[in-house]
C-alpha positions as CSV (number, residue, x, y, z in Angstrom):
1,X,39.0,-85.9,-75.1
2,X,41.1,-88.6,-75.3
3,X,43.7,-88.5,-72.8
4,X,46.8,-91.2,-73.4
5,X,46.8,-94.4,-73.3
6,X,44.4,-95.0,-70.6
7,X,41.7,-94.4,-72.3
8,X,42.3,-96.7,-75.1
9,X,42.3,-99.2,-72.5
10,X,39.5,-98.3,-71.3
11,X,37.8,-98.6,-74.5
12,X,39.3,-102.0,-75.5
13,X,37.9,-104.0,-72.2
14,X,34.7,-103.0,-73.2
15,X,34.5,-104.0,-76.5
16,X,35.9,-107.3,-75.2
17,X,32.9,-107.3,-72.6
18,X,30.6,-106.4,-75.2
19,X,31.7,-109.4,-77.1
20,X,31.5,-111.7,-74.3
21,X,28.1,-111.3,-74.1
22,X,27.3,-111.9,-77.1
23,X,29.5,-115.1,-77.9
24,X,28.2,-117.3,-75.4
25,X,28.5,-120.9,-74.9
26,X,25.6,-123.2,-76.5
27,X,23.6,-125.2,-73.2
28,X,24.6,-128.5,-72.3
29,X,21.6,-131.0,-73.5
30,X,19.3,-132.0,-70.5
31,X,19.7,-135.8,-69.9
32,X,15.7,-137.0,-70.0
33,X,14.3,-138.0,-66.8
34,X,13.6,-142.0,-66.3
35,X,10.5,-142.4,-65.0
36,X,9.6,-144.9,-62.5
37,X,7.8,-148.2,-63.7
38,X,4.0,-148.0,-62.8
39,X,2.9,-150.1,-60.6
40,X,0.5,-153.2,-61.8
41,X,-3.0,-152.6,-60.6
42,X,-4.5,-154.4,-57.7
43,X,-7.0,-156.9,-58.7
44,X,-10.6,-155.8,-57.9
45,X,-12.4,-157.5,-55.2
46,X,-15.7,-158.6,-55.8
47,X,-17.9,-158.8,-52.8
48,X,-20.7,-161.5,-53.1
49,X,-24.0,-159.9,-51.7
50,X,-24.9,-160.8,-48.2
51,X,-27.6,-163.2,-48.0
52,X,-31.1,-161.9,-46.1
53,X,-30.3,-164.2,-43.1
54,X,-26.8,-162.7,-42.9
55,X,-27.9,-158.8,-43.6
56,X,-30.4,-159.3,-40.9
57,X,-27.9,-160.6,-38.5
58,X,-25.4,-157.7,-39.5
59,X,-28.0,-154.9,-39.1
60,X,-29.4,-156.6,-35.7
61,X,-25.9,-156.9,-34.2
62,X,-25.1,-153.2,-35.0
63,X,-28.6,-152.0,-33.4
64,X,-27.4,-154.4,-30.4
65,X,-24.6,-152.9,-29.9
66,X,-25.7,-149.3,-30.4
67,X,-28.7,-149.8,-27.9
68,X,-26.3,-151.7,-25.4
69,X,-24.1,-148.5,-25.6
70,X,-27.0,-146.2,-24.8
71,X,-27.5,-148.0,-22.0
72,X,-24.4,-147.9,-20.6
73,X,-25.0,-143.9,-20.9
74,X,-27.6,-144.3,-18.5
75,X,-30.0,-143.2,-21.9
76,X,-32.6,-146.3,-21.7
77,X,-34.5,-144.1,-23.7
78,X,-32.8,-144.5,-26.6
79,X,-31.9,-147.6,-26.4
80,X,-35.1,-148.8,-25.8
81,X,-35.7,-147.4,-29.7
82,X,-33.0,-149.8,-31.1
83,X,-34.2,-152.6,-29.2
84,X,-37.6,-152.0,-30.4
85,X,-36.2,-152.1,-34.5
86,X,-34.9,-155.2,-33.8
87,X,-38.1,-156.4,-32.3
88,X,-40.1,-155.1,-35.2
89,X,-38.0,-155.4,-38.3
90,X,-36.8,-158.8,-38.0
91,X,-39.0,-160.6,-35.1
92,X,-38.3,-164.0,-36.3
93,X,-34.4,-164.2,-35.2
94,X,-32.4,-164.7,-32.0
95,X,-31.9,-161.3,-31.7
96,X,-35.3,-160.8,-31.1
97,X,-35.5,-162.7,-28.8
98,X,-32.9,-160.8,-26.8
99,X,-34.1,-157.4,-27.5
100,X,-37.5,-158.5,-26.0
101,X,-36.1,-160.1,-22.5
102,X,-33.8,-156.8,-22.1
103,X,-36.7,-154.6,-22.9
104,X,-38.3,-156.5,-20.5
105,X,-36.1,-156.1,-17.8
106,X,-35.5,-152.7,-18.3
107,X,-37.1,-150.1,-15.8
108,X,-40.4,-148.2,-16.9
109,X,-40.5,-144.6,-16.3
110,X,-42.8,-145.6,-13.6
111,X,-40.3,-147.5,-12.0
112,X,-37.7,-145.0,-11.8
């Protein structure tokens, strides 16, 4: 069935598409990334450990300040607990002291 030139044609484009394919260009080589520098590493810091006189003075402030914001709440209640640790745990600091004049001076449920 082969009908003139045409055909022929026809035939020859797709031999030379067929050979295209096959002959194709090698991939360019892939330049390698650079990676950054690292960073140096930050020196480690060493805490030295509190001493009992400055742990107790840490751990009374933050009860202080706890029981100070309860009371604020209008939650004597509660603060009255805090005030009470600090009494009890370390009764031979300042902040004793304190906690025992403000318990003292807060109202009893008796009072209210």
């Amino acid at each position: 069935m082969l009908v003139g030139d045409g055909m022929g044609r026809a035939l020859a484009k797709l031999i030379n598409l067929q050979n295209k394919k096959k002959t194709k260009p090698a991939p360019k080589p892939v330049k390698p990334v650079k990676k950054a520098p690292r960073r140096p590493k930050k020196p480690t810091i060493t805490k030295k450990p509190l001493s009992p006189k400055e742990a107790a003075n840490r751990q009374c402030s933050s009860w202080w300040k706890l029981a100070d914001s309860y009371a604020a709440a209008g939650l004597s209640d509660k603060s009255k607990v805090y005030l009470k640790k600090i009494v009890d745990k370390h009764p031979d600091t300042d902040w004793s002291a304190k906690a025992t004049k403000r318990l003292e001076d807060m109202p009893t449920a008796k009072d209210r």
